[in-house]
N, C-alpha and C positions, 0 to 999 in steps of 0.2 A: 806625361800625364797618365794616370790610371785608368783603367776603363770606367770610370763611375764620375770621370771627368773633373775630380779631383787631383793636386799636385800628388805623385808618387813620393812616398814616405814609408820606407822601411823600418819595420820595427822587431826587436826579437820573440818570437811566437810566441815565448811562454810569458811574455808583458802583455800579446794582443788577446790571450785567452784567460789570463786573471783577470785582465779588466773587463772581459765581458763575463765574467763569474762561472768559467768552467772550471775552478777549480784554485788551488794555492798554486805556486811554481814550484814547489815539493813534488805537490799531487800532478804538475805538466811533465815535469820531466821523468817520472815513472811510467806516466802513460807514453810519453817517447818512446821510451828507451823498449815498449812493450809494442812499440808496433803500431800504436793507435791512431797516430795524425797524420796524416796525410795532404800536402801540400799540393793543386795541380796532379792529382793523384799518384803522387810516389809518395811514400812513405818518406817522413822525418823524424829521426831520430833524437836529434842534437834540440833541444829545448832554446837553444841561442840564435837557432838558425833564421834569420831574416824575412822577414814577407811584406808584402805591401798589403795590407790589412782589407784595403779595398779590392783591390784587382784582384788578389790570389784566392782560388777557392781553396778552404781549409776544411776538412772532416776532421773529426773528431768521436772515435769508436763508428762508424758508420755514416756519423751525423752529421751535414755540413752547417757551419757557424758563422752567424752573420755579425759584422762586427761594427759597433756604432762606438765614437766617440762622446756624443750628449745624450740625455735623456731628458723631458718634459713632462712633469707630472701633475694633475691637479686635485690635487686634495679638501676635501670638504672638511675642512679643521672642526672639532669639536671642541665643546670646553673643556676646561683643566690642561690642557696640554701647552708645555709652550714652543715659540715660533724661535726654534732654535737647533743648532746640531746638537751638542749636548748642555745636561747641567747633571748635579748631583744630586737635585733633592726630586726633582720632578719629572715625568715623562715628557719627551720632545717628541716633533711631528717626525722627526727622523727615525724614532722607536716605534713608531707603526708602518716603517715600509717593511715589506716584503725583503728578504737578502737580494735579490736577483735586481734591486732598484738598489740596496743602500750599499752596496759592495761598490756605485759610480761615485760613491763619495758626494752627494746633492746637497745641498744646499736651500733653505725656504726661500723667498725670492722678497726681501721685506719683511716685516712682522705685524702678526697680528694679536692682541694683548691676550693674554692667557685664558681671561672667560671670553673672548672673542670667536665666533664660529665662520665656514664661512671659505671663501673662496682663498686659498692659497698654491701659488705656483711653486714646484720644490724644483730645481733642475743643478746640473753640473756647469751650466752654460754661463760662465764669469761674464764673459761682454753681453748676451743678453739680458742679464739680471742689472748690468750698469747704466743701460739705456732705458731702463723699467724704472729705476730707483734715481736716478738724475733728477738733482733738480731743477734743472734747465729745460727736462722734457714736459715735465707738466703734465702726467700721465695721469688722465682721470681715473678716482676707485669711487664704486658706487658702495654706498650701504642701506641698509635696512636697518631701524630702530625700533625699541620701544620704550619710551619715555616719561617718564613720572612729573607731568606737569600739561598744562594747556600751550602747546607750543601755536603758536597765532602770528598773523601778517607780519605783527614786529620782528616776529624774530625769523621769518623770512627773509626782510628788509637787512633786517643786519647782517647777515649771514652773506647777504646779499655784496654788502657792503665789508666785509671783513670784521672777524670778530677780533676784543683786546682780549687774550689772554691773560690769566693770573700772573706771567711773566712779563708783561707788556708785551707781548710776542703779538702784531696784530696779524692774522690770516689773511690767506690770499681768498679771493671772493670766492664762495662756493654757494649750490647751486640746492635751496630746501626745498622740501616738497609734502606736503601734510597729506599722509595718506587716507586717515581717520581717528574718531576718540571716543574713545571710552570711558561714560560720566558715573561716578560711583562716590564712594566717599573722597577718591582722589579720583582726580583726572586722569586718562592716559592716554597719550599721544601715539600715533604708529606714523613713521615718516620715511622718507626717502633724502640720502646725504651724498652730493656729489663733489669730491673736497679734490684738487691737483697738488695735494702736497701729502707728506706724511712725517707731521710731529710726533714725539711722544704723546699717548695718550688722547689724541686731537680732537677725534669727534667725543669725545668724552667729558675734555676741558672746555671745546667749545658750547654745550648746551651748559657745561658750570658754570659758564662765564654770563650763562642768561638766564639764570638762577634754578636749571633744570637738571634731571640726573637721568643719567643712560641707563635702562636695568636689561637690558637688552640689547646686541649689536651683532649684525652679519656682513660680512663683505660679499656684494651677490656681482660684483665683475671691477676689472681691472683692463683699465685700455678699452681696448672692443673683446677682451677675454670675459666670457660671461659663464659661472656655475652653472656647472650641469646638475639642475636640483633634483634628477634623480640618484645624483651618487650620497649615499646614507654617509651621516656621520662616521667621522674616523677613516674612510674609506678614501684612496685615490687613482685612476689611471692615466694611463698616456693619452697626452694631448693628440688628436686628429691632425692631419695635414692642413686641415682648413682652421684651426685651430693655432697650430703653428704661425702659417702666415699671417693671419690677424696682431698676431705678434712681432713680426715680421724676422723669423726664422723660418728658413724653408725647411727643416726638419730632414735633410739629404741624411744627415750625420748622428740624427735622434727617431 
């Protein structure tokens, strides 16, 4: 076992320091070859040469370098952007990280529709993002609306009761909540949406399915994961340890 009481796992040093974005393995093995890293403090030269990522302390030009395999990240998605690694025509949430986050190769953790703003988790962490997105877990997302219509008891009830979509697709029971309305020449509703599943398009189709339109939608938590609504638009950082665990990732590795 490693001192960090994980299984000992050897890897070759210029894999363990591109991956945490010190550099290309071009750029590791010149700074070898130059003297600069340092293993348990003896100098390494050979860019191949094995460490156990956790246990070993590793410098780098002076610097010692802490080495994580995951990263958790939460992003307050704005609009225009989509919930994707890439595409061609449009900006992805991945084109607003930082190198030092996108060099882990992350991933959004689910999606949220393109004018959707709003809490999304991006990370590298494959089996966390599988137990997040399972349909068997049932992982509540809460949202916030605002909607162009008099949303009222019925369509609490029904919502209540599982909506038919346009596909005959009937929902699993979610959880509405009329926050207030605004009477003008239309009406407009502000609500609160607690849905355990995630269809295309869902909270969207479900108020079209009760003759009302979303012009407005935010995802403000997922799980017991809840926006931090002081991070501004487009903006994301690392999840806290207490944060983590709500997740139920101890974050040793992130």
């Amino acid at each position: 076992m490693s001192q960090s009481g994980k299984p000992a796992k050897k890897q070759r040093i210029d894999k363990v320091l591109s991956h945490i974005g010190v550099g290309s393995r071009s750029d590791i093995r010149k700074q070898a070859k130059q003297g600069l890293i340092l293993v348990n403090g003896t100098v390494v030269k050979d860019s191949g040469f094995h460490v156990d990522p956790y246990a070993d302390k590793i410098e780098v030009g002076g610097e010692v370098v802490t080495y994580r395999e995951f990263i958790y990240l939460m992003m307050n998605k704005p609009p225009g952007v989509l919930s994707a690694t890439e595409d061609k025509r449009d900006r992805t949430v991945l084109d607003l990280l930082k190198h030092e986050y996108a060099q882990f190769e992350p991933f959004p953790v689910g999606r949220l529709d393109k004018d959707t703003v709003g809490l999304l988790l991006i990370t590298n962490d494959g089996k966390l993002a599988h137990e997040l997105l399972s349909p068997r877990k049932h992982v509540p997302k809460t949202y916030e609306a605002t909607i162009e219509g008099d949303v009222d008891s019925d369509d609490v009830a029904a919502f209540a009761a599982g909506v038919e979509l346009e596909d005959g697709y009937v929902t699993l029971p979610a959880h509405l909540t009329i926050l207030g309305r605004e009477r003008g020449s239309k009406v407009i509703s502000h609500i609160s949406l607690i849905i355990t599943e995630g269809k295309f398009h869902q909270v969207k189709r479900m108020f079209q399915a009760v003759g009302k339109k979303v012009t407005f939608l935010k995802r403000v938590s997922m799980g017991e994961l809840k926006l931090d609504e002081s991070l501004p638009l487009g903006a994301c950082r690392e999840l806290t340890l207490e944060e983590l665990a709500l997740l139920g990732a101890d974050g040793s590795e992130g």
